[in-house]
DRENVEXTI-562249 format. One record per atom (N, C-alpha, C): atom name; x, y, z; residue in one letter. Coordinates in steps of 0.001 Angstrom, whole numbers, m for minus. Example, Ala and Ser with C-alpha at 12.3 -4.5 7.8 and 13.67 -1.06 7.14 Angstrom:
% residues 2
PT   atome         x         y         z   residu
PT       N     13190     m5690      7800        a
PT      CA     12300     m4500      7800        a
PT       C     13200     m3300      7800        a
PT       N     12850     m2250      7080        s
PT      CA     13670     m1060      7140        s
PT       C     12900        30      7870        s
% end
This chain:
% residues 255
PT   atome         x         y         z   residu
PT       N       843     m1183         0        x
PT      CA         0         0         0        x
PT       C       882      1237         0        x
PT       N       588      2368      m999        x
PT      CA      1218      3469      m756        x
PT       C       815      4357      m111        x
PT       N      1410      5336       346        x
PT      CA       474      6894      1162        x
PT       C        24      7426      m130        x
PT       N      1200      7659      m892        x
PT      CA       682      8777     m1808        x
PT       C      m829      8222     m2325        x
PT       N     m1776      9271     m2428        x
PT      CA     m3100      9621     m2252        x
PT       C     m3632      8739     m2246        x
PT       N     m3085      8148      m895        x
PT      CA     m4084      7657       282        x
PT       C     m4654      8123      1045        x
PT       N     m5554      7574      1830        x
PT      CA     m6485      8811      2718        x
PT       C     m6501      7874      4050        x
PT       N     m6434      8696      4836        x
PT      CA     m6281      8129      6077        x
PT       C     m6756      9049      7267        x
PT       N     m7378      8291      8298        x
PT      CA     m8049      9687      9386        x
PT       C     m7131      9079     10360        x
PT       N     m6300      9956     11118        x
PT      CA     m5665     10004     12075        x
PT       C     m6144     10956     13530        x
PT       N     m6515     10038     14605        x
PT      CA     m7265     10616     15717        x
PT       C     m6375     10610     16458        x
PT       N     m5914     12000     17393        x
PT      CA     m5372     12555     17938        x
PT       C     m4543     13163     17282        x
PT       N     m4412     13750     16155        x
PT      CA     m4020     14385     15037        x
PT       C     m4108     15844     15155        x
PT       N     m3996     16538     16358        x
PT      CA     m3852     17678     16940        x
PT       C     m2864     18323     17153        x
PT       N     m2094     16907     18238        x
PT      CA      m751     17120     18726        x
PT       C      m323     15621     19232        x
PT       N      1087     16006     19216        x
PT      CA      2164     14749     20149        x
PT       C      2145     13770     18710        x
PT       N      1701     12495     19239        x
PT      CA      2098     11224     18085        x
PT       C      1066     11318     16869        x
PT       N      m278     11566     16728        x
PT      CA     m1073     12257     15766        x
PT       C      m435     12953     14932        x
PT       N        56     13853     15292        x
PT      CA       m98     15534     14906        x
PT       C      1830     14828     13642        x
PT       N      2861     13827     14847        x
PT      CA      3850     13337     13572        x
PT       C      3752     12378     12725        x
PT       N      2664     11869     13013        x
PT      CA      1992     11063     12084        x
PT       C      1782     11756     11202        x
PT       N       838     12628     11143        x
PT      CA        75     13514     10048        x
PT       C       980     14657      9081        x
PT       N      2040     14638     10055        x
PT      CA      3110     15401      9177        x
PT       C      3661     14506      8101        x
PT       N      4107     13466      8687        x
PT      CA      4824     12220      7593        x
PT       C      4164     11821      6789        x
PT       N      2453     11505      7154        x
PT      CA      1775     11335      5763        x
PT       C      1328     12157      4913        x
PT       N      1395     13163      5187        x
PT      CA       826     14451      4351        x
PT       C      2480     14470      3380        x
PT       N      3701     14775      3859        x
PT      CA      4597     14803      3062        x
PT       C      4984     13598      1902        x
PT       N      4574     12327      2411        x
PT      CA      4215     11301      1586        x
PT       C      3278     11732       247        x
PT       N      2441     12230       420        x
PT      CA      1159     12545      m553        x
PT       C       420     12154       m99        x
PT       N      m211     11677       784        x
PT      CA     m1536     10974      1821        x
PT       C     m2003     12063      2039        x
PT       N     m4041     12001      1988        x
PT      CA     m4818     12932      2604        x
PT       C     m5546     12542      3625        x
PT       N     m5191     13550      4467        x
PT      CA     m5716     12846      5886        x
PT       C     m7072     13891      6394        x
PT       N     m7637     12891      7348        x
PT      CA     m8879     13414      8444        x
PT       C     m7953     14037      9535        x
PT       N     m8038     15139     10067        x
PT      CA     m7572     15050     11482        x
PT       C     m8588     15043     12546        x
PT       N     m8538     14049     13347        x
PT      CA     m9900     14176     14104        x
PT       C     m9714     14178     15691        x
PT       N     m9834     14948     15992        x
PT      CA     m9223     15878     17291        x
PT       C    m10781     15994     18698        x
PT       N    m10559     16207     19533        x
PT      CA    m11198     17202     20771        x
PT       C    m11011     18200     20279        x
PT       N     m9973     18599     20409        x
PT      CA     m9177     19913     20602        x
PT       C     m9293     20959     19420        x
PT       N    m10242     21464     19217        x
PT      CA    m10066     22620     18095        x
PT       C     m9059     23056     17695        x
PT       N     m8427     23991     18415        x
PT      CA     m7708     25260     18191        x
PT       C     m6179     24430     17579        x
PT       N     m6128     23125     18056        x
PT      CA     m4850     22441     17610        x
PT       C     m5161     21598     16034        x
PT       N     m6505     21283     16186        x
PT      CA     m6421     20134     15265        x
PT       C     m6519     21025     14185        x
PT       N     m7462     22464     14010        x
PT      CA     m6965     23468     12732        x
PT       C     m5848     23994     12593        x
PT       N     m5176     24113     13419        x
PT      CA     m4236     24902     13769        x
PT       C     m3173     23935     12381        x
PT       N     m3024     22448     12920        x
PT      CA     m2374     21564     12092        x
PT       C     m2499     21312     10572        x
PT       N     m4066     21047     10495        x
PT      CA     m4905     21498      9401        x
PT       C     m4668     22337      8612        x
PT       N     m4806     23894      9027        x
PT      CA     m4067     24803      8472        x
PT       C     m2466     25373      7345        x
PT       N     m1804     24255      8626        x
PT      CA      m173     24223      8386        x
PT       C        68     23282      7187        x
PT       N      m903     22261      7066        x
PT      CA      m734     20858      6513        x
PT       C      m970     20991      4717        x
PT       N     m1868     21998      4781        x
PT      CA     m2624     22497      3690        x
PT       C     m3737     21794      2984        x
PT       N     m3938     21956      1486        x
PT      CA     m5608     21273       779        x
PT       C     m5534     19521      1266        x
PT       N     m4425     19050      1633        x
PT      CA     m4267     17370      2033        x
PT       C     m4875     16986      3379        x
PT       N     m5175     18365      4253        x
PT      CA     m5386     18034      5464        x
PT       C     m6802     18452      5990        x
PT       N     m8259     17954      6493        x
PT      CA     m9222     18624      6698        x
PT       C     m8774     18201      8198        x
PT       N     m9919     18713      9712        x
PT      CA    m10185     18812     10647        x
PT       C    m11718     18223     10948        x
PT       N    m11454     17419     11878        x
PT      CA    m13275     16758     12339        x
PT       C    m13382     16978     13684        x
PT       N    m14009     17655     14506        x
PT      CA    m14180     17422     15901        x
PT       C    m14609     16415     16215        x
PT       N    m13744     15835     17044        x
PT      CA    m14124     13895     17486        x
PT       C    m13824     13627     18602        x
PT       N    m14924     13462     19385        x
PT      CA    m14822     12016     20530        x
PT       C    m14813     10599     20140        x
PT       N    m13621      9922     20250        x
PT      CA    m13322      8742     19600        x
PT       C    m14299      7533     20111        x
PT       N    m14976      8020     21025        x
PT      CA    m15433      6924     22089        x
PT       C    m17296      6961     21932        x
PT       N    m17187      8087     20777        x
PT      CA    m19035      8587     20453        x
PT       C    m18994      7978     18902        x
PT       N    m19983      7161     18820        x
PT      CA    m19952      6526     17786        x
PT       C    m20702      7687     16746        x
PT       N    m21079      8643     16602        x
PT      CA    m21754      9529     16082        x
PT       C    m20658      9955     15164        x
PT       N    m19537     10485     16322        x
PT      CA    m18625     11627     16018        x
PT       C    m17203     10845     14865        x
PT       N    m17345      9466     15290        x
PT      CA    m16616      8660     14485        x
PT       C    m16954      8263     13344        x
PT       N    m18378      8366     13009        x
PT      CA    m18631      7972     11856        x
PT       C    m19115      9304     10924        x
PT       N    m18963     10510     11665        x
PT      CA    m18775     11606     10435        x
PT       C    m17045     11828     10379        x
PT       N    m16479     11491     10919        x
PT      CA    m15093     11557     10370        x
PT       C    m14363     10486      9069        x
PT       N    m15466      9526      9279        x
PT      CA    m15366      7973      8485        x
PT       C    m16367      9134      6720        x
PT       N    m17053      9622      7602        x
PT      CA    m18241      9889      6281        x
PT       C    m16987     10920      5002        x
PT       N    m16799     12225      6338        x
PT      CA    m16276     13149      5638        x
PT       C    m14697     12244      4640        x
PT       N    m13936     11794      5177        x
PT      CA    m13069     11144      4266        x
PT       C    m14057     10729      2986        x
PT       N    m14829      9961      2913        x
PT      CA    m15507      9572      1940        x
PT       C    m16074     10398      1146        x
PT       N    m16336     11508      1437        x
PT      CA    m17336     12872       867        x
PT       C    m16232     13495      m268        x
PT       N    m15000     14016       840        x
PT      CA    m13821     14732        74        x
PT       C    m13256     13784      m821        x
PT       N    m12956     12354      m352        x
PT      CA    m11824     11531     m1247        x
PT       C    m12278     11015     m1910        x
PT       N    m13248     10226     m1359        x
PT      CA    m13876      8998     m2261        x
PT       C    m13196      7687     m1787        x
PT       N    m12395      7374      m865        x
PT      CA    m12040      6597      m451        x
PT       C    m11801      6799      1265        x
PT       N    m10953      5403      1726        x
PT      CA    m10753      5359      3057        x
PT       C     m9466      4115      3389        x
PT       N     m8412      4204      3406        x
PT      CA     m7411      2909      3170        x
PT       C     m6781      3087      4952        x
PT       N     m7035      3704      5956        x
PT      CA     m6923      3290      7314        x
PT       C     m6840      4096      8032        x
PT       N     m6558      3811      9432        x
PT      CA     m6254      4617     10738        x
PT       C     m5356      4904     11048        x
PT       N     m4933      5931     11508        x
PT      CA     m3775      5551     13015        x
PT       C     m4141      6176     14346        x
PT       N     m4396      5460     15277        x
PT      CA     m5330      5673     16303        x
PT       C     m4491      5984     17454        x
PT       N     m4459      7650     17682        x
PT      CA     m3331      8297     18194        x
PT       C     m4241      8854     19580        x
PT       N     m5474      9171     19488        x
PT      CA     m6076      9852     20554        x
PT       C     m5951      8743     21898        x
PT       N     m5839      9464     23143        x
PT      CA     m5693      8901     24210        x
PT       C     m5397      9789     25220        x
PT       N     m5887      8954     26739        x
PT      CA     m5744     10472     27999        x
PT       C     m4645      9292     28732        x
PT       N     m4115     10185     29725        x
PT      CA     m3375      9413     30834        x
PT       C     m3923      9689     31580        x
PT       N     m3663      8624     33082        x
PT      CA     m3840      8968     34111        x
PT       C     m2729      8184     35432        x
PT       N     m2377      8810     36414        x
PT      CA     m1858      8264     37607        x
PT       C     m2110      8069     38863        x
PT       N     m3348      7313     39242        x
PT      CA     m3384      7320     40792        x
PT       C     m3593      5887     40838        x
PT       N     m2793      5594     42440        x
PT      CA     m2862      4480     43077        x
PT       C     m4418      3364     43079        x
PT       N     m4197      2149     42663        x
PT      CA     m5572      1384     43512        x
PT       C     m6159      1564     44622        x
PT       N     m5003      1586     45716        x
PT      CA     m5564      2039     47145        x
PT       C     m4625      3599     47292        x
PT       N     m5279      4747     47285        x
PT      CA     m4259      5459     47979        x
PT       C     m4269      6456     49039        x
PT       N     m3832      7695     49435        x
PT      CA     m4318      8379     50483        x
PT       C     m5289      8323     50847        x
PT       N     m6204      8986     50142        x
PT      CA     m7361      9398     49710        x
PT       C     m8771      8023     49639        x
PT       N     m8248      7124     49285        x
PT      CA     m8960      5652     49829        x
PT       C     m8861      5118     48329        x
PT       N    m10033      4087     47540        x
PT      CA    m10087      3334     46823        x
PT       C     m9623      4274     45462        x
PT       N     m8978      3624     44193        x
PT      CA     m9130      4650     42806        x
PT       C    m10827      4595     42668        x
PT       N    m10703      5892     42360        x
PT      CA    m12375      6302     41671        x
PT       C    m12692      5272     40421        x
PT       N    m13939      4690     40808        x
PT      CA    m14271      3776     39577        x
PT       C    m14257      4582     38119        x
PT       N    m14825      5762     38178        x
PT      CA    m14891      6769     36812        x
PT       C    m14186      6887     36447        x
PT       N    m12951      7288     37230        x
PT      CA    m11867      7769     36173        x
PT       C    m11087      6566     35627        x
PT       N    m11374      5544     36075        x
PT      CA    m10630      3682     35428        x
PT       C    m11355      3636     34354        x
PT       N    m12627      4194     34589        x
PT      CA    m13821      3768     33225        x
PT       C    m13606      5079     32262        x
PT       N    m13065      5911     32254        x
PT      CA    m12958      7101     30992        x
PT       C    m11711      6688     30635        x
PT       N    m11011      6107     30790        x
PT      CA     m9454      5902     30638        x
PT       C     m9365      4720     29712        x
PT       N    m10422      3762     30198        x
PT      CA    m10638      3000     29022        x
PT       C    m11297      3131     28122        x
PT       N    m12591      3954     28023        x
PT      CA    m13342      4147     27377        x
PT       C    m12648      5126     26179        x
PT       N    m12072      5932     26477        x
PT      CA    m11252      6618     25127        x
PT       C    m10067      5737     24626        x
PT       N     m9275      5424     25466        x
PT      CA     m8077      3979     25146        x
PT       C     m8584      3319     24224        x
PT       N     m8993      2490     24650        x
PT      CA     m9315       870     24579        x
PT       C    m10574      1078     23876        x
PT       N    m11952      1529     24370        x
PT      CA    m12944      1048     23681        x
PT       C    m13280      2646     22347        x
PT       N    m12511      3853     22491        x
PT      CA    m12411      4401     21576        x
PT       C    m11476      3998     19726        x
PT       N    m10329      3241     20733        x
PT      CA     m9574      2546     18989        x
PT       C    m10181      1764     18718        x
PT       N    m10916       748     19610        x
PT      CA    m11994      m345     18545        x
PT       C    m13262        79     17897        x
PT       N    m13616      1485     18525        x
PT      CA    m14823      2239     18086        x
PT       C    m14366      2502     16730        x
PT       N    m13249      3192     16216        x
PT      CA    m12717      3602     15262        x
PT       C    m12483      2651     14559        x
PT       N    m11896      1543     14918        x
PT      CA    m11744       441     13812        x
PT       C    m13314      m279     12777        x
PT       N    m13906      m475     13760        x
PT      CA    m15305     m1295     13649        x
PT       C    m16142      m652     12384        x
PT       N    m16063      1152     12985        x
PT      CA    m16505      2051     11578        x
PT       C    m16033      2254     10509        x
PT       N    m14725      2324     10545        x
PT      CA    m13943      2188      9182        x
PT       C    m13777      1193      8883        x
PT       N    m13526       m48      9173        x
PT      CA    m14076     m1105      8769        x
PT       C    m15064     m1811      7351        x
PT       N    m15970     m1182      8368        x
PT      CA    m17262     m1297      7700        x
PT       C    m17429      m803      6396        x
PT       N    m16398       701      6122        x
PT      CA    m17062      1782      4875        x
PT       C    m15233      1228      4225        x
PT       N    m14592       693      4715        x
PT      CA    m13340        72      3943        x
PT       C    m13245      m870      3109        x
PT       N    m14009     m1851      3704        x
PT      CA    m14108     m2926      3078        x
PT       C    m15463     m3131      1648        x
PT       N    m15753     m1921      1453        x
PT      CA    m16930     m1962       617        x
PT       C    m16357     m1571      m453        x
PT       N    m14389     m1128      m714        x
PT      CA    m14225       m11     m1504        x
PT       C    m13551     m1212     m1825        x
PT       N    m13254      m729     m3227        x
PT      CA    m12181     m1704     m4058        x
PT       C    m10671     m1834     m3510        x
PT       N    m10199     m3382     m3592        x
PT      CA     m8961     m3369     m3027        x
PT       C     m7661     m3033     m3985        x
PT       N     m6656     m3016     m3892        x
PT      CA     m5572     m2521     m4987        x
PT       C     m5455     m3909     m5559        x
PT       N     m4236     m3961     m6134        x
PT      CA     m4041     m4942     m7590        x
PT       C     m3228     m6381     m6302        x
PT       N     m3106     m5927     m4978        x
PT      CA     m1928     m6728     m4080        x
PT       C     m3476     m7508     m3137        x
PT       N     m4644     m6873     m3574        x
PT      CA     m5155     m7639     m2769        x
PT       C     m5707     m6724     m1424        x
PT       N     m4773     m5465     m1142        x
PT      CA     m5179     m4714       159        x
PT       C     m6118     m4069        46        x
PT       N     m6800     m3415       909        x
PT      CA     m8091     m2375      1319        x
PT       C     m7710     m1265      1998        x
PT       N     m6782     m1421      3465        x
PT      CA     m6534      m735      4331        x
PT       C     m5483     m1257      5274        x
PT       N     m5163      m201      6493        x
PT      CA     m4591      m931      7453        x
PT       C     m4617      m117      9050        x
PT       N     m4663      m665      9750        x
PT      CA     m4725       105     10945        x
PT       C     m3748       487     12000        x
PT       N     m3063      1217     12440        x
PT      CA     m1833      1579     13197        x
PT       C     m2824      2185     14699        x
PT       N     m2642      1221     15500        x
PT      CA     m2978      1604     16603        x
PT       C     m2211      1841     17746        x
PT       N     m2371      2546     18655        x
PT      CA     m1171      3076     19376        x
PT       C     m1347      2533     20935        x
PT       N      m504      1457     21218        x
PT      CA      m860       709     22455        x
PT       C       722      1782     23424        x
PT       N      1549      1241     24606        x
PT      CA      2563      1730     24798        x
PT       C      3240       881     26183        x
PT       N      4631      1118     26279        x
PT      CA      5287       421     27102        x
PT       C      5023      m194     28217        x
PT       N      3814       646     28646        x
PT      CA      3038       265     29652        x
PT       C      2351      m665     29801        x
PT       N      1859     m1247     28498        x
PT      CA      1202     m2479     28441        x
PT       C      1818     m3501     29004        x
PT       N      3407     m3392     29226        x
PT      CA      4221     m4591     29426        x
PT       C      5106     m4294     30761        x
PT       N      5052     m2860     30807        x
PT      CA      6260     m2438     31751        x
PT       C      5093     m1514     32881        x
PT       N      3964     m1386     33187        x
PT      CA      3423      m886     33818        x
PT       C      3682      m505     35392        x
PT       N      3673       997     35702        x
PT      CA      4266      1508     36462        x
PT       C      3339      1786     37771        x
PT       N      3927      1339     39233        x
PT      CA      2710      2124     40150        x
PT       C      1751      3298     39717        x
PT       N       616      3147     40006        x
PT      CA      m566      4217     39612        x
PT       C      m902      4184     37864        x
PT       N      m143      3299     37343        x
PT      CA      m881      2969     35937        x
PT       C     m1778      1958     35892        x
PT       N     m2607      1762     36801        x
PT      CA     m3689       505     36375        x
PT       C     m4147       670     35513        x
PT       N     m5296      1788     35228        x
PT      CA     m6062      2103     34229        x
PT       C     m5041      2121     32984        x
PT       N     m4022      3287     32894        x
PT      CA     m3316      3090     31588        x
PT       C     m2712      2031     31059        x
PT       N     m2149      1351     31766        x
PT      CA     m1563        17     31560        x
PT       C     m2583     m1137     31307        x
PT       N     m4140     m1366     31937        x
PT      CA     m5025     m1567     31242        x
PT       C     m5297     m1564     29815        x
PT       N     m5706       m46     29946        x
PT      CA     m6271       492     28149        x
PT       C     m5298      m269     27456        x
PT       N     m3959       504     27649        x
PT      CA     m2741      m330     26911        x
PT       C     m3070     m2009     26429        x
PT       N     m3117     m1899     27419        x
PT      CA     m3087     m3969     27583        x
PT       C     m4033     m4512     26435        x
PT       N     m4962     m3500     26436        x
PT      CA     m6216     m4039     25809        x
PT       C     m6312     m3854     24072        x
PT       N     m5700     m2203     24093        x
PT      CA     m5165     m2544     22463        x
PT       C     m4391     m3532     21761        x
PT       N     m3195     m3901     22893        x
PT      CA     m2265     m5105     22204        x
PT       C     m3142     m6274     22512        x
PT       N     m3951     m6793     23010        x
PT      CA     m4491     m7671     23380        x
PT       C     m5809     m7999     21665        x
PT       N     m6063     m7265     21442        x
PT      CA     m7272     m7160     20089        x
PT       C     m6464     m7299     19031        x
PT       N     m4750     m6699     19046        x
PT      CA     m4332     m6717     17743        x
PT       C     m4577     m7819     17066        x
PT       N     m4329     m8878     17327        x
PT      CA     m4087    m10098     16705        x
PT       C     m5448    m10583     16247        x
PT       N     m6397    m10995     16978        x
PT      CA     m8104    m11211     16778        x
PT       C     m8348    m10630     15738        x
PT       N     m8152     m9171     15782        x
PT      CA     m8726     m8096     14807        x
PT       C     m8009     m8447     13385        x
PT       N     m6820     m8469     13099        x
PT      CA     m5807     m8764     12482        x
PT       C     m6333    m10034     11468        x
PT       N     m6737    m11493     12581        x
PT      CA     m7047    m12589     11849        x
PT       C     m8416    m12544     11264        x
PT       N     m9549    m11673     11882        x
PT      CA    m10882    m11381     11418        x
PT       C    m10816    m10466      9965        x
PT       N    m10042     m9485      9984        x
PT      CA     m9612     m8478      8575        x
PT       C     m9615     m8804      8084        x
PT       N     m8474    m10073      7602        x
PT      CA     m7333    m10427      6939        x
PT       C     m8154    m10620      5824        x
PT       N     m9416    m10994      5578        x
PT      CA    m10156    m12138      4453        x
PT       C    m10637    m10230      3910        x
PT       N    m10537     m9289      4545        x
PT      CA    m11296     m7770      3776        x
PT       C     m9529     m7392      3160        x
PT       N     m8530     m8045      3192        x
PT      CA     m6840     m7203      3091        x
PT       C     m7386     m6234      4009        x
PT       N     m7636     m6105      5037        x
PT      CA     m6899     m5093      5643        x
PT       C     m5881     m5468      7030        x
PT       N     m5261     m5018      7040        x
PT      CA     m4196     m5276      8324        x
PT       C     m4695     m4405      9649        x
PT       N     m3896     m5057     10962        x
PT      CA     m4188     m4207     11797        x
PT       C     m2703     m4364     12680        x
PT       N     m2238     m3077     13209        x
PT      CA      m826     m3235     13659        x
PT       C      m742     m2831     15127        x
PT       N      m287     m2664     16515        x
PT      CA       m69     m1802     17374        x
PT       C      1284     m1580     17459        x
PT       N      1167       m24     17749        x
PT      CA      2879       m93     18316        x
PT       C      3136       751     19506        x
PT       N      3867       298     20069        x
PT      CA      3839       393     22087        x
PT       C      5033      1234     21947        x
PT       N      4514      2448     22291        x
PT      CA      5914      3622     22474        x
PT       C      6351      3848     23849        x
PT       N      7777      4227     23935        x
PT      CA      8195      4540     24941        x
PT       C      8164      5635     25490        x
PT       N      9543      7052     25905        x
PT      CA      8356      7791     26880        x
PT       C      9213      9337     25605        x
PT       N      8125      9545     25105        x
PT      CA      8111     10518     23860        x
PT       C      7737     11856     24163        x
PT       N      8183     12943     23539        x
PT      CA      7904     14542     23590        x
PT       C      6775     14948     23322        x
PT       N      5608     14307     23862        x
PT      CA      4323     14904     23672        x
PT       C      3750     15584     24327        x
PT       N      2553     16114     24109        x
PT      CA      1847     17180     25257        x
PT       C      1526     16276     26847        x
PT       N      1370     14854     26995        x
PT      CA      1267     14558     28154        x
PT       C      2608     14381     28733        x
PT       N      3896     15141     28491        x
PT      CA      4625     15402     29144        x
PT       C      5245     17149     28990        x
PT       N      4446     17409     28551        x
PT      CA      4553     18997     28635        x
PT       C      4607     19632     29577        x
PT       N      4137     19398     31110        x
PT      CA      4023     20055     32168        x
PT       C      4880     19450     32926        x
PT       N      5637     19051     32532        x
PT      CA      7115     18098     33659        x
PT       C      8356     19196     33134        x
PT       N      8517     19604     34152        x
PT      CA     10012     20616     34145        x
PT       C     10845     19989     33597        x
PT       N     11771     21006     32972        x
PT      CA     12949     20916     32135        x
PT       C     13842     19445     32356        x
PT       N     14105     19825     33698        x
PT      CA     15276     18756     34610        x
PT       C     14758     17384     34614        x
PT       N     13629     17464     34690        x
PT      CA     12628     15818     34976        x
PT       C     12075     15355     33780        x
PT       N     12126     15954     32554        x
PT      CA     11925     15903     31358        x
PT       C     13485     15040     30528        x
PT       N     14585     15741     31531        x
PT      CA     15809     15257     30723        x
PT       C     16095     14138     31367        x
PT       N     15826     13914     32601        x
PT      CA     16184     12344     33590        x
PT       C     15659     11218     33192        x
PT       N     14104     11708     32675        x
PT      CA     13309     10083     31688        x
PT       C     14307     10249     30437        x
PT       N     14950     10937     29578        x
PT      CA     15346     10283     29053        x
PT       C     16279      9719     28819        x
PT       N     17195     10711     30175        x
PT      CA     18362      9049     30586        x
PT       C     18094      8282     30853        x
PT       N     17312      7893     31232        x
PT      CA     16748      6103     31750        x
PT       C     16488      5318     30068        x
PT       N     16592      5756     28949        x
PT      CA     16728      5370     27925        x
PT       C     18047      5022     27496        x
PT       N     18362      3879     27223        x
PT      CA     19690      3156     26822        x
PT       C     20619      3744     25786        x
PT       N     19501      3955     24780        x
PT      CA     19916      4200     23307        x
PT       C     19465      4298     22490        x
PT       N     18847      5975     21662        x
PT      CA     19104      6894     22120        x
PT       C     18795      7622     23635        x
PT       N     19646      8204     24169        x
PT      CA     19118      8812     25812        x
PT       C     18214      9979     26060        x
PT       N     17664     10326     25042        x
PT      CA     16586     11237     25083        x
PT       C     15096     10639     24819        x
PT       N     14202     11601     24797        x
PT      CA     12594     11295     24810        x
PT       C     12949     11287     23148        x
PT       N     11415     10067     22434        x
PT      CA     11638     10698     21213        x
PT       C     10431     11207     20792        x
PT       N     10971     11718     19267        x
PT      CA     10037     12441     19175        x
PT       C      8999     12317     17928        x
PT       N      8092     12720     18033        x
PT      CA      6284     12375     17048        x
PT       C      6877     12175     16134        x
PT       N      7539     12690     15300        x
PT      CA      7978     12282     14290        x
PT       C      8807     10867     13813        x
PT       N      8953     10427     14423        x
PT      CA      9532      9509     14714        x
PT       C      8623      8111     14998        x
PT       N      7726      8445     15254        x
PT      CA      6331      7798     15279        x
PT       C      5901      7438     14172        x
PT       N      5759      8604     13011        x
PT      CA      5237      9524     12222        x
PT       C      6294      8324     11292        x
PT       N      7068      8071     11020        x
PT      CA      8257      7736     10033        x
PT       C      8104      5686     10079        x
PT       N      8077      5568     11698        x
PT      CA      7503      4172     12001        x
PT       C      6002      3575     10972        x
PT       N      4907      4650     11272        x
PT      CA      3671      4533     10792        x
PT       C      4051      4172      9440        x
PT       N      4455      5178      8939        x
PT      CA      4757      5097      7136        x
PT       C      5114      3943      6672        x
PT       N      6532      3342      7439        x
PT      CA      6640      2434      6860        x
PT       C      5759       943      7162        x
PT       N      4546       944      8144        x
PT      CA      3925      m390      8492        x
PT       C      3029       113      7347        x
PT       N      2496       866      6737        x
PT      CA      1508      1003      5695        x
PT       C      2259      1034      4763        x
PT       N      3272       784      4295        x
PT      CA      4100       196      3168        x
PT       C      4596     m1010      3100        x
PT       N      4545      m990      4273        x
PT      CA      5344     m2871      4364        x
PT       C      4097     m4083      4720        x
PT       N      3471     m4726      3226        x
PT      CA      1935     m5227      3883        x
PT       C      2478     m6801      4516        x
PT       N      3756     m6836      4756        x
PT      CA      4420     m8383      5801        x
PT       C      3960     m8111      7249        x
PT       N      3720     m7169      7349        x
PT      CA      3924     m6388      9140        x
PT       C      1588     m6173      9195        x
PT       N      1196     m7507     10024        x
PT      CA       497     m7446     10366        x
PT       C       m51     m8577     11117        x
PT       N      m968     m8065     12720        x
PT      CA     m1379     m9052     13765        x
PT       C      m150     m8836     14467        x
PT       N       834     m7675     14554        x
PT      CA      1749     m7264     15425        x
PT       C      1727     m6354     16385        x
PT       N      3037     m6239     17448        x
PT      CA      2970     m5541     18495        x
PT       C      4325     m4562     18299        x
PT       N      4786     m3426     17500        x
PT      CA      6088     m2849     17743        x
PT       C      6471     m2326     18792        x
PT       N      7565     m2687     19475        x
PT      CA      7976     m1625     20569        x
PT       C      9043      m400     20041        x
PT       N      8361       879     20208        x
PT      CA      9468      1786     19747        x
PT       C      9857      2681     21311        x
PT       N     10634      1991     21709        x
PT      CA     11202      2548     22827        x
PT       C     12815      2915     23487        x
PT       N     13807      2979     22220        x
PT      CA     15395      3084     22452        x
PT       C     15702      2092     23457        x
PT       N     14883       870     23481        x
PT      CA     15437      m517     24671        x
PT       C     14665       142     25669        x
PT       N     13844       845     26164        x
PT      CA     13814      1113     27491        x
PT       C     12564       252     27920        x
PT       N     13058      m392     29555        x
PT      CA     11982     m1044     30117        x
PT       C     11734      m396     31882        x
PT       N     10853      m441     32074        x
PT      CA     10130       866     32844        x
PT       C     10802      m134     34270        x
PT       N     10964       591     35167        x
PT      CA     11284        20     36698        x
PT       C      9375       143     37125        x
PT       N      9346      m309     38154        x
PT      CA      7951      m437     39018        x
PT       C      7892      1352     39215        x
PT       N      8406      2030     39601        x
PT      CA      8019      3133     40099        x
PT       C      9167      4674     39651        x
% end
């Protein structure tokens, strides 16, 4: 499968791993959805990206809002060849902690955008993917979903995230062997601890210490880099029902 004018909706395509995703495929020749919360970022990108790039306001986890982002690709392109399913929240508090039990809500929004928002997204595009003609190799689409280190290396006060996590790499494969008969692929890849906006509010000094705890390279990396990974699993149609770790070797201590 190529990018060039391919179309692809990328959610969380605002900022952080989205937003270098959407850079790398837009420079490819790929036209993308950006489908965001966040207004002011996801035009903002939109804007920068130019006629290759529209904006959808999306809750990944509202089946409404997912399937006018599924529609609009179809309206502008006329096609739909995959995802990369970048939107996601963090969170950190203990099972038991000061304060007494973790709040059941906030375990249940954590998955609910995680976990049951990338299968929301898959299920709909899916559906309007597999109706479209496949290329001359047999493919339709493919899906890049964004699971992360945590799934494997999960840290005190990551239940919930390390959950969600768990649960994307956990579907890859199912999803992957159910596709396979539409060509479409489905991929996750588990990042390590990267320059995005959910580390934006960590000071300078504590920003540079995570990424000494990285082997090699010793810094955080960065969206783009994400962005360059993506490209090539939607070029390479061998790479599917997988788990990538892009993390410079790093494996998380307990705390």
């Amino acid at each position: 499968m190529r990018l060039e004018d391919g179309v692809f909706i990328i959610t969380g395509g605002g900022s952080g791993l989205g937003e270098g995703a959407a850079r790398v495929f837009v420079e490819a020749g790929a036209q993308i959805i950006l489908a965001d919360m966040d207004t002011a970022n996801g035009e903002r990108v939109a804007s920068e990206l130019g006629s290759r790039a529209r904006f959808v306001k999306c809750n990944v986890a509202q089946e409404s809002d997912v399937q006018a982002c599924v529609d609009a690709a179809l309206a502008a392109c006329g096609s739909l060849h995959g995802a990369v399913n970048c939107a996601g929240i963090g969170a950190a508090q203990r099972v038991l902690g000061k304060d007494g039990p973790h709040p059941l809500d906030g375990f249940r929004r954590v998955i609910d955008v995680n976990l049951t928002g990338t299968f929301n997204v898959m299920r709909l595009c899916a559906a309007a993917m597999a109706k479209l003609p496949a290329n001359d190799r047999g493919e339709r689409g493919v899906f890049i979903n964004t699971a992360s280190v945590a799934a494997f290396d999960g840290q005190i006060g990551q239940a919930a995230y390390s959950a969600s996590k768990g649960g994307v790499v956990g579907m890859t494969l199912p999803v992957a062997r159910e596709l396979g008969r539409f060509g479409i692929r489905v991929v996750a890849v588990a990042p390590g601890l990267f320059d995005t906006p959910m580390l934006a509010a960590v000071p300078a000094e504590v920003r540079h210490s995570l990424g000494a705890q990285i082997p090699f390279p010793s810094r955080l990396g960065e969206p783009r880099e994400f962005g360059m990974l993506a490209r090539h699993i939607v070029e390479n149609e061998m790479i599917n029902g997988d788990v990538i770790r892009l993390d410079g070797a790093l494996r998380m201590p307990p705390k």
